[in-house]
N, C-alpha and C positions, 0 to 999 in steps of 0.2 A: 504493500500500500504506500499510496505518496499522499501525505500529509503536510499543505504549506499554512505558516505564520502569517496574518498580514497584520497590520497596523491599519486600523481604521479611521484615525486621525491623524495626529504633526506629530508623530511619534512618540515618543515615553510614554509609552501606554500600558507599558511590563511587558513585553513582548521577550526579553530576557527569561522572565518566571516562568509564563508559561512553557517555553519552548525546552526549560529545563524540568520540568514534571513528563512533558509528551515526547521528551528523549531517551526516559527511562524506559520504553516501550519499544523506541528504536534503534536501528541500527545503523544508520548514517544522520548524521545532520549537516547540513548545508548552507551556506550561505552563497547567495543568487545576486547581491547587488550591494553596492554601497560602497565606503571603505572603513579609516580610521577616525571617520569622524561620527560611526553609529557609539553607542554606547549602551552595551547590556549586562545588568548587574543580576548575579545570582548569590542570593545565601544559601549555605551548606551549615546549617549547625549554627555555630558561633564564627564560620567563617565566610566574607563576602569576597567574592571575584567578580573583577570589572573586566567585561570583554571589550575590545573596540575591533577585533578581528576575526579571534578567533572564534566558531563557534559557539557557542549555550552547549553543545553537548559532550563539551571538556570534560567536564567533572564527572560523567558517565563512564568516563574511556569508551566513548563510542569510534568508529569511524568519523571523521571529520574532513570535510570539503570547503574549499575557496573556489565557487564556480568562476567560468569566465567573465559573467557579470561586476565581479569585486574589480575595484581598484586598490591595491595592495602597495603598502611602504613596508619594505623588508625589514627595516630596524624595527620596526613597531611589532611585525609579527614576529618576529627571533627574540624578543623582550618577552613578550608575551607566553610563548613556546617556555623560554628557559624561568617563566616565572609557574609555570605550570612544572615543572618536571622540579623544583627546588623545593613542590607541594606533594610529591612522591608519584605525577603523573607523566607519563609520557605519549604526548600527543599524538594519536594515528593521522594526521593530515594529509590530505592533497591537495597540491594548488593547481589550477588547472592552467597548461602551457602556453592558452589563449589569453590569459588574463593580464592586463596593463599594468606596468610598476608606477608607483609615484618617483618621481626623479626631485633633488632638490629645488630644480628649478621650478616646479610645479609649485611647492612650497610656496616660495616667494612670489610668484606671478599672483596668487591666489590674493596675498595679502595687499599686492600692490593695485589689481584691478577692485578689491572691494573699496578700498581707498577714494579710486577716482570713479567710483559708481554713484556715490552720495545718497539720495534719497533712495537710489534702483537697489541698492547692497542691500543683498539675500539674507547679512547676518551669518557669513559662511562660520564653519572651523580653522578655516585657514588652515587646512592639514594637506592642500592644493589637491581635493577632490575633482573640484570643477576644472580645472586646468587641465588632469590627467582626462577626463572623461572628454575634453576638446582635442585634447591631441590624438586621442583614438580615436573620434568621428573624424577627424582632418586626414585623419591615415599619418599623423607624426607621430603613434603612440612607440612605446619601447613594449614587449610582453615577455613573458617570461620563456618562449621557446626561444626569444633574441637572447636572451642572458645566458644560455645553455651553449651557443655556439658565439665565442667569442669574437670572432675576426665580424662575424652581421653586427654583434652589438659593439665594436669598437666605430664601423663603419656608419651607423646609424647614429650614435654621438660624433663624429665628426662632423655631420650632414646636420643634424639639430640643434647642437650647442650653437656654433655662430649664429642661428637665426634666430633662440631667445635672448643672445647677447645683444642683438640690434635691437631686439625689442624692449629690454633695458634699457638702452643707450638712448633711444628714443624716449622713454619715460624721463629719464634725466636721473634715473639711480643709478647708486654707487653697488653696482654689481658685476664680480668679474668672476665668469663661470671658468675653469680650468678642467679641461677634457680628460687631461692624465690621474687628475685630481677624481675625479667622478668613476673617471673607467676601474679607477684600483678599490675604491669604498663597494662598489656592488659587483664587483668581485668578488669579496671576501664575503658579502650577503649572498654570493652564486654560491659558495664553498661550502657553507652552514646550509641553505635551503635545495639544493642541486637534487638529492635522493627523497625528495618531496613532489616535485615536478612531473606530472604525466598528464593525458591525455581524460578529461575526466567527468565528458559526457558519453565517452567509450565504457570508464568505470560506474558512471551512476547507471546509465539504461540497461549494463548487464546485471546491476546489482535489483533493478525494477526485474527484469523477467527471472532471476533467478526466486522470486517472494521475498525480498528482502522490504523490511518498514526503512522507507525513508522521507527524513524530516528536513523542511523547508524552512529556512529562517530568513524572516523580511528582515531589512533594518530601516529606519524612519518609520512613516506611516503613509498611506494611500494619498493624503491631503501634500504630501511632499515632492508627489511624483515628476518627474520634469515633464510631462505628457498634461496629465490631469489633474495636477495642484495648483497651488495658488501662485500661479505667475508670474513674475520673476521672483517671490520668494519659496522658492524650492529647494532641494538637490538636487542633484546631476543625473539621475538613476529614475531607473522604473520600481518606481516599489511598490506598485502593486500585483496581483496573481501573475498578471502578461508577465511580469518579469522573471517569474519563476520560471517560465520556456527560455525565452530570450538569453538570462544568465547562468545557464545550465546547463541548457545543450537536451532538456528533457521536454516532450511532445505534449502540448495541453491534453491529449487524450488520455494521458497517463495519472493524471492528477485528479486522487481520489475524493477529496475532503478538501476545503479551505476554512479556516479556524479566523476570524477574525476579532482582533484583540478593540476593545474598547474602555477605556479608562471612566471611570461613573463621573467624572465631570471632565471639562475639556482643560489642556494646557498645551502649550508650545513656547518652543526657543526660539527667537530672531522675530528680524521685523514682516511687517504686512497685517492687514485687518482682521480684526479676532471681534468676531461679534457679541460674545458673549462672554466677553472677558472682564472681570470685576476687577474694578481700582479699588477697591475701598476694603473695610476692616475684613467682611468677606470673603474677598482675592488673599488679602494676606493669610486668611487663619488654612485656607487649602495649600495655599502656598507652604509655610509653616508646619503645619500636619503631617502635609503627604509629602513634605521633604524636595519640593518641587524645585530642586536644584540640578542641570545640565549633569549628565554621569563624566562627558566629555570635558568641556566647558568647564564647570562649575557654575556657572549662569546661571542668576535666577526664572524660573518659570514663570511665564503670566500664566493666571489661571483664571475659571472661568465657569460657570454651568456648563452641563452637558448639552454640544449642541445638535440635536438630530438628524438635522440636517444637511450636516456634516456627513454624519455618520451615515443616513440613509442612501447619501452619495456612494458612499465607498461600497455600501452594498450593491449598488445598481452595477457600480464597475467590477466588483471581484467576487458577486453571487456566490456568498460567505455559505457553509454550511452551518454552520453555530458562529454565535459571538461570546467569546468571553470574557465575562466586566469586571476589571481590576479597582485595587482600590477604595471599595466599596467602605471601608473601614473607614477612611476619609471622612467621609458627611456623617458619622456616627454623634449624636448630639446635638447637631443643625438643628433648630425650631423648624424651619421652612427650607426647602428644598425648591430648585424649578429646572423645568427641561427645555429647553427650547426648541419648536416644532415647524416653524416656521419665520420669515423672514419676511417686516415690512418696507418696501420702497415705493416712497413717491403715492403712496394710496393704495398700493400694488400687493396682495400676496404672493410670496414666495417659494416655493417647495422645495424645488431643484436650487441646489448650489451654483451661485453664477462662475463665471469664467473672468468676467472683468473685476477688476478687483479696485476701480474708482466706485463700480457699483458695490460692489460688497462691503465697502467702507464706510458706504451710506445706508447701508439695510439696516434695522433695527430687530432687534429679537422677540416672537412673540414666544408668552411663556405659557406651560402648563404646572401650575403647582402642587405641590403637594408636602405632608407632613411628615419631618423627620422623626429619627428612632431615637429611644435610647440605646446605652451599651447595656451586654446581652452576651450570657456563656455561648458564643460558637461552636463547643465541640461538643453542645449538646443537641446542634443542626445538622441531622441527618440527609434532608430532602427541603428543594423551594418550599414546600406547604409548612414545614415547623420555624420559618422566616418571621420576624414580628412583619406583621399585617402592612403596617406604612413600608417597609421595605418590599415585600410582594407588589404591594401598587405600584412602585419605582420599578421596579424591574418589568413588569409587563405589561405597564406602560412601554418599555422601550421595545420590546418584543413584538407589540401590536401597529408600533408608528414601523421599525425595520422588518417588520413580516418574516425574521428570521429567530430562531427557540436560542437561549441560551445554553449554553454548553458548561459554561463553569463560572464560579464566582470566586472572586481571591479577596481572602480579607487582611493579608498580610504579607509583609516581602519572604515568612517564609514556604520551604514546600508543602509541609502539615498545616496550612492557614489558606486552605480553597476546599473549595465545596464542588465536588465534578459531577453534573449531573448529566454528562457523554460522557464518553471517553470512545473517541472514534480510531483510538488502532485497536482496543482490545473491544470495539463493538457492545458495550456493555456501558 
């Protein structure tokens, strides 16, 4: 069975958490897009690990993949590699030979174009995602089968260095890239990562016919998509279901389940229009609570009601089989609660999530309220029906506006603190 993660939102949405419970079931996990700029935290115990590359399904010792879809900084994953194996694991990885490296220059480009973007700036990481993801649409990327045969990737920095050096030179920074300099640092990143390297929608699709469970992990959220997010503030990447083909090398007909993750109110990192995002003592106490600080970054989270809307979107696009709501723990104590179901502009009701985003700047949020809970023993919550009653009316409420069943509810960052009311690899 192929089972993928999506983000239904601008990401942080736990997509981490779950993807580390529904790994314990699989046998490969994957990751299909994005790079060093996702950030997915898992507790184990008393212990928290922050991915930014590798897998969620580290801590399993599963199988683990870097589809072609990643964009990959090799110090970041060798950091991350030797911080797993100093934890007594040793990481089964594959990176696959298609996939794009980030080059220093990338780096720097990133930080210097959000610079002169001004009001347009995406709010990147500046970890030169976008830049690598330009260079591989332009056909100037470097991939890792160039890193494998030396004299292509000497020839190919000889051929792209001088042209991001003019384009320094033309910004008017003090940047002086050095090709011998470059050639010898991801070398020694060739010499560590070399027996990692294959072909590995060869490996995933024999690993689908042979019945192996494999798991799809998004990074962002569907709202971030460079396709169908909120334009020009996105990623670089397809992060929704499409992307799971496209960065994998695996057939949409092969994909059994989509899982998509929703956060029980809304938040995101960087700039662009958040409709339903609260300034005031409110925003802060979600903020506060739910710890809504960047796993990347460290940047604070705006936060905000849950907005449907949003969310109904990302349903229409990646036709979820379940959604599962994180966070829930969050609103625990709220007096009032509300969801957002629709959008007013101009006298206009809204349903659909627009595409311009002067107009979604101007949309106002209509709300549906309703009464919060108190706290309340969890592990004495078997099933949705032993839920206190204003928490059922929240949840199916959202159930009945995305016409899609909940899957699981998570009340806490750790794995014994959700409530699985699927469980679609073991069908039960």
């Amino acid at each position: 069975m192929l089972l993928a993660i999506i983000g239904s939102q601008w990401g942080d949405e736990g997509k981490g958490k779950v993807t580390d419970i529904y790994a314990e079931n699989s046998d490969i996990v994957v990751r299909f897009q994005g790079g060093n700029n996702a950030g997915h935290t898992i507790v184990v115990g008393d212990k928290t690990y922050k991915f930014h590359l590798m897998p969620s399904g580290a801590v399993h010792k599963k199988s683990l993949v870097l589809g072609n879809g990643v964009v990959v900084d090799p110090k970041v994953l060798i950091e991350e590699i030797e911080k797993l194996k100093k934890d007594g694991f040793n990481p089964d990885i594959s990176i696959s030979d298609r996939a794009n490296i980030i080059m220093p220059y990338h780096r720097i480009l990133d930080g210097i174009e959000e610079k002169m973007k001004g009001a347009l700036a995406a709010g990147t990481t500046r970890k030169g995602i976008g830049p690598c993801y330009s260079d591989k649409i332009s056909r100037f990327g470097i991939r890792f089968s160039d890193l494998l045969d030396l004299e292509v990737f000497r020839d190919k920095l000889n051929l792209i260095v001088p042209i991001k050096q003019k384009i320094f030179d033309a910004f008017g920074e003090d940047v002086n890239l050095n090709i011998e300099s470059i050639f010898n640092e991801y070398v020694s990143y060739r010499a560590y990562l070399k027996d990692y390297i294959k072909d590995t929608s060869v490996f995933l699709n024999n690993a689908y016919d042979q019945g192996k469970n494999i798991l799809m992990e998004g990074a962002q959220g569907t709202h971030l998509d460079i396709d169908h997010g909120i334009y020009p503030f996105t990623t670089s990447s397809n992060t929704n279901a499409g992307g799971v083909c496209t960065g994998s090398g695996i057939s949409p007909k092969k994909i059994d389940r989509i899982v998509g993750i929703t956060k029980a109110y809304t938040s995101r990192v960087g700039e662009g229009p958040f409709p339903t995002e609260l300034l005031d003592k409110e925003g802060e106490y979600l903020r506060e609570k739910g710890k809504e600080f960047g796993t990347t970054t460290g940047r604070p989270r705006r936060c905000g009601w849950l907005d449907l809307v949003l969310v109904k979107y990302s349903c229409l696009l990646n036709n979820f089989s379940g959604l599962a709501i994180t966070k829930i723990d969050v609103l625990t104590g709220m007096k009032k609660l509300k969801i957002c179901y629709a959008y007013e502009y101009k006298g206009k009701i809204i349903h659909d999530f627009p595409s311009n985003m002067k107009i979604l700047s101007e949309c106002k949020p209509l709300y549906a309220e309703f009464e919060g809970w108190e706290d309340f023993d969890w592990k004495k919550i078997k099933d949705a029906k032993s839920l206190p009653t204003q928490l059922q009316a929240y949840t199916k409420y959202i159930e009945e506006q995305t016409k899609t069943p909940i899957c699981m509810i998570s009340y806490g960052p750790k794995r014994d603190e959700t409530l699985i009311l699927k469980d679609f690899f073991r069908g039960v």
